[in-house]
C-alpha positions as CSV (number, residue, x, y, z in Angstrom):
1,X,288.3,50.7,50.6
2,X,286.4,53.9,49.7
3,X,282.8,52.4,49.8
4,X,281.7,54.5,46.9
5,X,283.3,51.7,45.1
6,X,280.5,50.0,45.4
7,X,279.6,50.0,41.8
8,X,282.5,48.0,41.3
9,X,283.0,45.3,43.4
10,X,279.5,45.1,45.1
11,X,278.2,42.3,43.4
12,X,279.7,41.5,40.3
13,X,278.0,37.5,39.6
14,X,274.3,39.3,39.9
15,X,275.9,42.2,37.6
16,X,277.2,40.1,35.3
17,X,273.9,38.1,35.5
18,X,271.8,41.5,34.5
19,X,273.8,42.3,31.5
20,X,271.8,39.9,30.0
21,X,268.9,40.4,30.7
22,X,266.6,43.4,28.7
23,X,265.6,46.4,31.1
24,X,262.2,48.5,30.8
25,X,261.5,51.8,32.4
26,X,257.8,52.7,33.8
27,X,257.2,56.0,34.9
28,X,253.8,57.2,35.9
29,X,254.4,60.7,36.0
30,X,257.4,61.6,33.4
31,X,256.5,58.6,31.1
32,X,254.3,57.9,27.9
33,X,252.6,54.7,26.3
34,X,252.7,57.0,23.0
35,X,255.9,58.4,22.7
36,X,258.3,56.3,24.9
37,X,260.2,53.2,23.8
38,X,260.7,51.7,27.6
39,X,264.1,53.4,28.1
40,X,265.3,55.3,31.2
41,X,265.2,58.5,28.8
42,X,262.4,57.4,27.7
43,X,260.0,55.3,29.7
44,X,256.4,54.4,29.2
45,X,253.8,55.7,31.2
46,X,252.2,52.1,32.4
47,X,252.4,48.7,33.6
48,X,250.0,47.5,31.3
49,X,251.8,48.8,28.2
50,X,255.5,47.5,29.5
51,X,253.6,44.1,30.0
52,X,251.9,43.7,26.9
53,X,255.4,44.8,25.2
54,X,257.7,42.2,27.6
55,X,255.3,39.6,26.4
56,X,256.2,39.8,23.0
57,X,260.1,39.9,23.0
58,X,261.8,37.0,22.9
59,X,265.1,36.3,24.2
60,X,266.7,36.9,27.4
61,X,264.5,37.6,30.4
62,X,263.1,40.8,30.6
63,X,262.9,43.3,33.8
64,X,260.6,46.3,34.1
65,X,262.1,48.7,36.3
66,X,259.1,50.5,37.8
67,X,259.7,54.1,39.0
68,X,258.1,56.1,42.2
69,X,254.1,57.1,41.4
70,X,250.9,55.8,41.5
71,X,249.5,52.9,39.1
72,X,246.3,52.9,38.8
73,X,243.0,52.8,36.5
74,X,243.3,56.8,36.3
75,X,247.0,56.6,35.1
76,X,245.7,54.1,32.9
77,X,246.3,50.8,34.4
78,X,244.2,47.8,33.0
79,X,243.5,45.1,35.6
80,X,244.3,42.2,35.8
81,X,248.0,42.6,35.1
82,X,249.5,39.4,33.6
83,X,253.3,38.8,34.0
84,X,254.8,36.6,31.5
85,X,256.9,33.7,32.7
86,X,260.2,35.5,31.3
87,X,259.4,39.0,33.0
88,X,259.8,40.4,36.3
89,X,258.9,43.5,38.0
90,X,261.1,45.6,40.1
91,X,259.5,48.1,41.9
92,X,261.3,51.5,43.6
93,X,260.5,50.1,47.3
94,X,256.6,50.0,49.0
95,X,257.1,52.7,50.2
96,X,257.4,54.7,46.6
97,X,255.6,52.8,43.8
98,X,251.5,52.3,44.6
99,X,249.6,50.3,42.6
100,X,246.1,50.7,43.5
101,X,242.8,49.0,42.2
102,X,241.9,45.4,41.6
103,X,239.3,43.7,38.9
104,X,236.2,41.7,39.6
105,X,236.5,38.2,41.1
106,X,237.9,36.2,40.6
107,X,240.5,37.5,38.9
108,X,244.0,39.3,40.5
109,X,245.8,42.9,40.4
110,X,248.8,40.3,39.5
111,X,248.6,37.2,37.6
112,X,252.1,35.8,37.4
113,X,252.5,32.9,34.3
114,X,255.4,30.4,34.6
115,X,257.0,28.6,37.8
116,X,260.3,29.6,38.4
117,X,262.2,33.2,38.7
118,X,263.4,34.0,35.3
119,X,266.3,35.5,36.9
120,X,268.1,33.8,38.9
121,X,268.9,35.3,42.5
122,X,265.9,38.4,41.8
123,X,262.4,37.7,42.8
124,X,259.9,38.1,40.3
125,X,257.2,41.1,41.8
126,X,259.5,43.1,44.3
127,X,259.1,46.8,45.4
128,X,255.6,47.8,45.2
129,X,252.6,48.4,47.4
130,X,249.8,46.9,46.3
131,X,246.3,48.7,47.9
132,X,243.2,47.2,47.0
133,X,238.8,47.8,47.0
134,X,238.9,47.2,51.0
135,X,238.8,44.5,53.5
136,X,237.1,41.6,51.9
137,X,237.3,42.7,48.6
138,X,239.9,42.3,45.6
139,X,242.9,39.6,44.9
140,X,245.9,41.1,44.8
141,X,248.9,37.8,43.2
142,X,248.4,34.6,41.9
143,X,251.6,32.9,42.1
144,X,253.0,29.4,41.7
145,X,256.7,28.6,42.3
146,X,257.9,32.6,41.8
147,X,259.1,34.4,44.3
148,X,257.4,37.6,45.6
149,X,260.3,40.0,47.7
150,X,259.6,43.5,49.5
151,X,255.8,44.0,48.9
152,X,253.5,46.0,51.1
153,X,249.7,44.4,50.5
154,X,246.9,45.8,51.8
155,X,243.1,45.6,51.8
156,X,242.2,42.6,49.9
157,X,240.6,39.9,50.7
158,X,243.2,37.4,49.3
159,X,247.0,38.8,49.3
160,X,248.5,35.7,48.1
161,X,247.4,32.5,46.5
162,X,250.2,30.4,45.6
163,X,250.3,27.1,44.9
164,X,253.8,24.3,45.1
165,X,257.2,25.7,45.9
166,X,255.0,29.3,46.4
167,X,257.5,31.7,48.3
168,X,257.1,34.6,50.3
169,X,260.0,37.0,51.3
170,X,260.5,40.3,53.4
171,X,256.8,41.7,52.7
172,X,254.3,43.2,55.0
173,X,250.3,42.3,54.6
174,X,248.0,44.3,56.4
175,X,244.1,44.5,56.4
176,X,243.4,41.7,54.3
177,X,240.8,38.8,55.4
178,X,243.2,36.4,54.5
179,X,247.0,37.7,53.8
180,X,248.5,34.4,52.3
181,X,247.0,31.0,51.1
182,X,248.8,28.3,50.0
183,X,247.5,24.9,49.1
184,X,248.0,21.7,47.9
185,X,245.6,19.1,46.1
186,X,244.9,18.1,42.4
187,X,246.9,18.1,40.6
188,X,249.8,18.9,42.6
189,X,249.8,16.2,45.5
190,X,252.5,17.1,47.3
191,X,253.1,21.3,48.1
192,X,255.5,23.5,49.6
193,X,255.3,26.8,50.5
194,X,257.9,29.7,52.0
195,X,257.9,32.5,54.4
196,X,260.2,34.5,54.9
197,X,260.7,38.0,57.0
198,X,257.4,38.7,56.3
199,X,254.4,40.9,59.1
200,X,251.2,40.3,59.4
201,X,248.8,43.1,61.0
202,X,245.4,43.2,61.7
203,X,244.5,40.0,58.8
204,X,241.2,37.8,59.4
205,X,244.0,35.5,58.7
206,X,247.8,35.9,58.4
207,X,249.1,32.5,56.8
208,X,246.5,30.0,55.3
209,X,247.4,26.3,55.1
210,X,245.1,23.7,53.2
211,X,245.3,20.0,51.6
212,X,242.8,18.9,49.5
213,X,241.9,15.5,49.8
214,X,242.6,13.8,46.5
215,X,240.5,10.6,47.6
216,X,241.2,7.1,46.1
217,X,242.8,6.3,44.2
218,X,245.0,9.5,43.6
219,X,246.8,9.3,46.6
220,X,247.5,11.4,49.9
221,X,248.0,15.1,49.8
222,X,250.3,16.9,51.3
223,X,251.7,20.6,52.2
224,X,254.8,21.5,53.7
225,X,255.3,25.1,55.3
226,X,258.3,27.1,56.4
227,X,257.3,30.2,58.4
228,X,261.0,32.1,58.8
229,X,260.9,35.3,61.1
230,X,257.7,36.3,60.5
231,X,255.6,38.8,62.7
232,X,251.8,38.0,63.2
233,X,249.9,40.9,64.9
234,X,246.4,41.7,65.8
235,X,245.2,38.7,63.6
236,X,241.9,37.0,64.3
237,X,243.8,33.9,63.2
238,X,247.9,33.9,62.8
239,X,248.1,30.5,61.6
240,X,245.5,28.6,60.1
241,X,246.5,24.9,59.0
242,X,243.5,22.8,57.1
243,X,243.9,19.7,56.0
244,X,240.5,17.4,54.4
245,X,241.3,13.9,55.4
246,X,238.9,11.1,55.8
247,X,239.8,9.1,58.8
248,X,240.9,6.9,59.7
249,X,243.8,7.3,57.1
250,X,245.5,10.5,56.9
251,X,244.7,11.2,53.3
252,X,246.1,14.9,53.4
253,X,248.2,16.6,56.1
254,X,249.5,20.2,56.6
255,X,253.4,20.3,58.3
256,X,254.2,24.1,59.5
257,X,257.7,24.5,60.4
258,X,258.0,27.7,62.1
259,X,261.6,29.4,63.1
260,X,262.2,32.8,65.1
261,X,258.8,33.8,64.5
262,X,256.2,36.0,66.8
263,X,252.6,35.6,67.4
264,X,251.6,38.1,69.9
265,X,248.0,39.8,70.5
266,X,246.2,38.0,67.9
267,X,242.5,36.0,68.4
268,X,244.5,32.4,68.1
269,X,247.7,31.6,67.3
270,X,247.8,28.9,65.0
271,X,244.2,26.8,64.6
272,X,244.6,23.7,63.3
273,X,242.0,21.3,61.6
274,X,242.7,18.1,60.4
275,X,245.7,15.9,60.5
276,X,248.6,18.7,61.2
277,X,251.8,19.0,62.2
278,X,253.4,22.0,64.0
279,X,257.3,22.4,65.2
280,X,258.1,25.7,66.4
281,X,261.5,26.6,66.8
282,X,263.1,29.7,68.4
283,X,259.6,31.4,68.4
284,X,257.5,33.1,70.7
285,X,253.6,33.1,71.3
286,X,252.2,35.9,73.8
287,X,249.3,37.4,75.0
288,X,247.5,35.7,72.2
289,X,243.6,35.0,73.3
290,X,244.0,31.4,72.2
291,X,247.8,29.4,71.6
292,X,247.7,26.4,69.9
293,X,244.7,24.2,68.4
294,X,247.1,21.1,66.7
295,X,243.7,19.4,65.6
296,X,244.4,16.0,65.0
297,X,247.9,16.5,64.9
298,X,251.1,16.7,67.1
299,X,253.6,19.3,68.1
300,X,257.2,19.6,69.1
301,X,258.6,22.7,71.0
302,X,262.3,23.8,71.3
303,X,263.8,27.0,72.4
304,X,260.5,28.4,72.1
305,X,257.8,30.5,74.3
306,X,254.4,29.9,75.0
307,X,252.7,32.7,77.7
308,X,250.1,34.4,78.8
309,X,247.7,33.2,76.6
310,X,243.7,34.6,78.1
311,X,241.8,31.2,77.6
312,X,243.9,28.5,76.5
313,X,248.0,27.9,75.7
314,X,248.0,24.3,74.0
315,X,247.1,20.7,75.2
316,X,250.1,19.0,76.8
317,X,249.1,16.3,75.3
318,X,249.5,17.0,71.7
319,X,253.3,17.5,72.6
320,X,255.4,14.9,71.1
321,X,258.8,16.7,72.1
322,X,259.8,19.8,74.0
323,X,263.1,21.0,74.8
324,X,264.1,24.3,76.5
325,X,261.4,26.0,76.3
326,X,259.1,27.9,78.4
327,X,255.6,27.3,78.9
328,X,252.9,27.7,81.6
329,X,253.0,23.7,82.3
330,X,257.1,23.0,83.2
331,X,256.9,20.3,80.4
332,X,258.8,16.8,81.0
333,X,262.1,17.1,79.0
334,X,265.9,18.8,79.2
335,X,266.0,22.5,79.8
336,X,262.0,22.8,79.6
337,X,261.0,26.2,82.2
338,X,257.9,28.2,83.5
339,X,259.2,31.3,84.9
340,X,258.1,34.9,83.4
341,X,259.7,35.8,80.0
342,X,261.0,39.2,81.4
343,X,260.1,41.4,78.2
344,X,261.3,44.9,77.7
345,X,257.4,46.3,77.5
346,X,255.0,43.8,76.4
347,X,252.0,46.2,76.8
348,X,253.6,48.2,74.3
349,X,254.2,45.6,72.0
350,X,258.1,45.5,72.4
351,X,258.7,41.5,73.4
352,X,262.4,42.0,73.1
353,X,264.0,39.9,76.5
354,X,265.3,42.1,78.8
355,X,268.8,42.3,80.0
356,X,268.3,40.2,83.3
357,X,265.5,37.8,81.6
358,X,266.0,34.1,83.1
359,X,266.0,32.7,79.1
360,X,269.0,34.7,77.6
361,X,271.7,32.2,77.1
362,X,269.3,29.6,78.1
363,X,267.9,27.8,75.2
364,X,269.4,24.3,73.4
365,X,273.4,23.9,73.9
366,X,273.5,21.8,71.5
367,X,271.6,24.4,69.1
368,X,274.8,24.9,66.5
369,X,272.8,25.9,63.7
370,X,273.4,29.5,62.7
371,X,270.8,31.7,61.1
372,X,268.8,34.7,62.5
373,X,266.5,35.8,64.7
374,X,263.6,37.9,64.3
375,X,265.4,41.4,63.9
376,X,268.4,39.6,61.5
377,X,270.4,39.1,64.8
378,X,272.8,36.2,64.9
379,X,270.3,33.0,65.9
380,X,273.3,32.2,68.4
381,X,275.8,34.8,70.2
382,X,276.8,36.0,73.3
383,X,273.9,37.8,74.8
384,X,275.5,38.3,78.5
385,X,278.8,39.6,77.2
386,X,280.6,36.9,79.2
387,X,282.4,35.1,76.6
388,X,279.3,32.1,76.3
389,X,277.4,31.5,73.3
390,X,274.1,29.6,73.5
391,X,271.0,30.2,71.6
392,X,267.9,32.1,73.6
393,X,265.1,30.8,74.6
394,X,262.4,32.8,71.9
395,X,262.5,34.8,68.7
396,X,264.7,37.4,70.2
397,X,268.0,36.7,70.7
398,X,269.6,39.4,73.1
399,X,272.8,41.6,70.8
400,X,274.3,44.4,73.1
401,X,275.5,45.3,69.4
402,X,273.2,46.6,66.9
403,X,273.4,48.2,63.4
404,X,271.1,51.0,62.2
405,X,270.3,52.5,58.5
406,X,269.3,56.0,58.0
407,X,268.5,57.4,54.6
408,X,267.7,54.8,51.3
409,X,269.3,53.1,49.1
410,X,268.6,54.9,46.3
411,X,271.1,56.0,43.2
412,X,273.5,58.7,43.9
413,X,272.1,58.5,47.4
414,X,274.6,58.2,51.2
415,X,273.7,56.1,53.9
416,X,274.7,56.1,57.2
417,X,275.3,53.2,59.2
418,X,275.6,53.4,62.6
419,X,277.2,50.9,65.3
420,X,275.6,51.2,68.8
421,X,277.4,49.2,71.0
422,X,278.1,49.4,75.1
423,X,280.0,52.4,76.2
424,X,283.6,51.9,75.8
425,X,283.5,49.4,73.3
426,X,285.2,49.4,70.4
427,X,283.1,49.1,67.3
428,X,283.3,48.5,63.2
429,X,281.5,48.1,60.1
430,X,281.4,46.7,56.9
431,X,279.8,45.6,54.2
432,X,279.6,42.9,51.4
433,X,277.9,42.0,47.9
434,X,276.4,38.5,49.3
435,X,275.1,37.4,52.1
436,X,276.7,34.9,54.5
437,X,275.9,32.4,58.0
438,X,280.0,31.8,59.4
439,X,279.7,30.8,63.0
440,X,282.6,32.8,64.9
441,X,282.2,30.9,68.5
442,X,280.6,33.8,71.1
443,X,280.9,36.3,68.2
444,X,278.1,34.6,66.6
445,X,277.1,34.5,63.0
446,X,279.1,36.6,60.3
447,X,276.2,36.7,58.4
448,X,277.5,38.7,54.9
449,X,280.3,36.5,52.7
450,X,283.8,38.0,54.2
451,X,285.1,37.1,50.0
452,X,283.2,40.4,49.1
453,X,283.5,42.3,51.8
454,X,285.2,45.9,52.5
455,X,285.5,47.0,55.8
456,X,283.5,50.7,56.3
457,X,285.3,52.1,59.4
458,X,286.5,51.1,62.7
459,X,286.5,53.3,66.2
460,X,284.8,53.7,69.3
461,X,281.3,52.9,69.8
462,X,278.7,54.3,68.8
463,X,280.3,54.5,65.6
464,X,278.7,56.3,62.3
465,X,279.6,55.8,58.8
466,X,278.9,56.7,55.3
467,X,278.2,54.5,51.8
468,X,277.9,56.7,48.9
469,X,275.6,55.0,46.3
470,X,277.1,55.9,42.7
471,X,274.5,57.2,40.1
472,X,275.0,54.5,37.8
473,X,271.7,52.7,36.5
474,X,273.5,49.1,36.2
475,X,273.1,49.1,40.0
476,X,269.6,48.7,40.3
477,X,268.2,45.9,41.6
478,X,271.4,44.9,42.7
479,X,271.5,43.9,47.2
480,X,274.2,44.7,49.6
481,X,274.5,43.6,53.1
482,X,275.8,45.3,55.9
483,X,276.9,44.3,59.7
484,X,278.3,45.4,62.7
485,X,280.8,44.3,65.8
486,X,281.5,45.7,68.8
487,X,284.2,44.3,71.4
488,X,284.6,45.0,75.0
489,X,288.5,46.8,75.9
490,X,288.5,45.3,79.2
491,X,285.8,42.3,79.4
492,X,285.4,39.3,77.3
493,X,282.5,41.0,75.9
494,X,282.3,40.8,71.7
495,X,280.0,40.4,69.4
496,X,278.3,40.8,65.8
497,X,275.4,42.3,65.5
498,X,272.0,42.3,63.5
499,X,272.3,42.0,59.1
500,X,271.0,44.9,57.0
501,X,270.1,44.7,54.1
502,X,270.4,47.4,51.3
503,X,268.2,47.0,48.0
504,X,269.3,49.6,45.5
505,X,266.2,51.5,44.1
């Protein structure tokens, strides 16, 4: 199929979805609060004026389709900027739209109203970079229960606050004294919060975790976390998990679940105070100053690394469970090891596993759960090319095939896609409208939906091909998702590779 087809079979449930919905154009540079009426011919200059417009339709929900420029109180922006519960706002991509500026405490750049997505399927603040006063200064989103998808935030003291069911996706937080917060306490006993794909760099700290006691006779307080793929970098703290409980009853408790994450290079891992619970999955701790602090709490480990940690990994102790994994202290229990990692270049930040490391193929056979890794690799496939699938041991898990993007997903823009794979394989592409997790055996993960996909090109590896974006303005917002596959001629070598995803801007 001729992938500049895209505009037609793509995604046709979100398309249909966004016919309903009303669709405002922003342009800092080529718009005007005066003249325009918030069409793409005519857009308004401003955030604040789309806003204050949005909040007085009624109706279907609204988007407000931000365009490349910068936002700010010289463009004339007018902090804080308060979404309505029916609106979202789709920025160009972080690395286009800048928003810059923030108002006094303790107000935010973004105060989002409402707790749910208005849309369903498209997150409610996506596509912007979001700069504020400096490190300590400035609140950049409030957020309870809406999602927040592809935002770059940097230099505030709070990133996020968000409160039950808060969630997290694909973002990057740099510079800030504390990147994200989430909480729970009156009035909302019992919280959740979601991350997802999301970096931390050089934060006081990355991922905040508190319950309030609610003390007698309200009841216990609790907060449930989900840290998926995440990086944590250079931060004094990666994780910090608070819960205020009066012993001895645990009147408030913090649970992190963390999956193919990384916490390298950072003052401490994850510091925990309180009655917490920590299970780390797939992940990998390194050359971190200081692991693990479980406070009052416990731990379970499972296809997971913890090494070279300056002053202190964890206490064996605090280990309820640990299986496959490696550690300093050869931990009772199946498949547990303490042998070195093998990374590609640690010193230069790149914990990928090498080829020959002693953990490829070594993790949980009984691990059957798909997913991905850190770099949107299949969570399980066959790392050694010998025809064996079994999960790693860490948040890499070894691909000889990988996909590449060059060029954005813009409209009326090409991409190429490019299958490296090892020499003499053969190699193919393709590309679907949803994403997918299908578990292929040693292939690993088909991780688009195969009931919208169209296959790009087939040949010999490395393998480059082209999708042509159509100028047609019904496609923005819309996501695709592309993968790879490579197979041996002569070996039993084969498998998928890494999931990209493309967000049309």
């Amino acid at each position: 199929m001729d992938p500049s087809r895209l505009a037609c079979w793509c995604v046709p449930d979100l398309l249909a979805g966004f016919a309903h919905a009303a669709d405002f154009h922003v342009d800092a540079n080529l718009g005007s609060d005066a003249t325009g009426n918030g069409t793409a011919a005519l857009p308004w200059k401003t955030l604040t004026h789309a806003l204050q417009k949005s909040a007085g339709q009624s109706g279907a929900p609204h988007r407000i389709l931000v365009a490349p420029g910068k936002y700010d109180a010289a463009s004339g922006e007018a902090f804080p900027l308060i979404l309505p519960a029916d609106t979202v706002v789709c920025g160009a991509g972080a690395d286009l739209v800048t928003i810059s500026g923030a108002p006094a405490l303790p107000f935010f750049q973004f105060q989002l109203l409402g707790n749910v997505d208005p849309i369903p399927g498209q997150p409610s603040l996506s596509g912007l970079r979001l700069i504020g006063p400096g490190f300590g200064n400035g609140r950049a989103v409030s957020s309870t229960g809406r999602s927040l998808d592809g935002l770059l935030v940097e230099q505030f003291e709070l990133g996020v606050v968000g409160g039950s069911d808060a969630a997290v996706l694909s973002s990057s937080f740099r510079q800030c004294t504390i990147g994200i917060r989430a909480s729970a306490g009156a009035p909302t006993y019992f919280g959740s919060c979601t991350v997802a794909g999301t970096r931390f760099e050089a934060c006081g700290i990355g991922l905040e975790l508190i319950a309030y006691d609610a003390h007698p006779p309200f009841g216990p307080t609790a907060l449930a976390a989900n840290a998926v793929g995440c990086v944590f970098e250079q931060c004094t703290v990666a994780v910090r998990q608070f819960a205020e409980s009066a012993l001895p009853v645990w009147s408030a408790l913090t649970d992190l679940k963390a999956d193919s994450c990384r916490i390298t290079n950072c003052g401490t891992a994850i510091d925990g105070s309180g009655p917490n619970l920590v299970g780390l999955s797939g992940c990998t701790l390194a050359d971190n100053l200081t692991g693990i602090k479980s406070g009052l709490g416990y731990m379970t480990l499972s296809n997971t690394i913890v090494w070279n940690h300056a002053f202190f990994a964890f206490d064996p102790t605090d280990v309820l469970l640990s299986i496959y994994s490696n550690t300093p202290f050869g931990l009772p229990g199946p498949g547990n090891l303490s042998v070195d990692p093998l990374f590609v270049n640690a010193a230069l930040g790149d914990y990928h596993l090498r080829a020959d490391s002693p953990l490829i193929d070594a993790g949980d056979p009984g691990h059957t759960a798909g997913g991905l890794d850190l770099d949107y690799d299949p969570r399980i496939c066959d790392g050694s090319w010998m025809g064996l699938a079994r999960i790693d041991i860490g948040a890499d898990e070894c691909d000889r095939v990988r996909l590449q993007a060059s060029g954005s997903a813009n409209l009326g823009a090409s991409i190429a896609l490019k299958v490296e794979a090892p020499p003499g394989a053969l190699a193919a592409c393709f590309l679907s409208g949803a994403a997918g997790d299908l578990a292929l055996g040693a292939l690993g993960s088909l991780l688009v939906n195969p009931d919208q996909a169209a296959l790009l090109g087939t040949g010999m590896a490395p393998l480059t091909t082209f999708l042509n974006i159509p100028n047609d303005p019904l496609l923005l917002g819309v996501t695709a998702y592309a993968q790879g596959y490579g197979r041996d001629l002569v070996g039993p070598g084969a498998s998928l590779s890494n999931r990209i995803t493309l967000f049309v801007k």
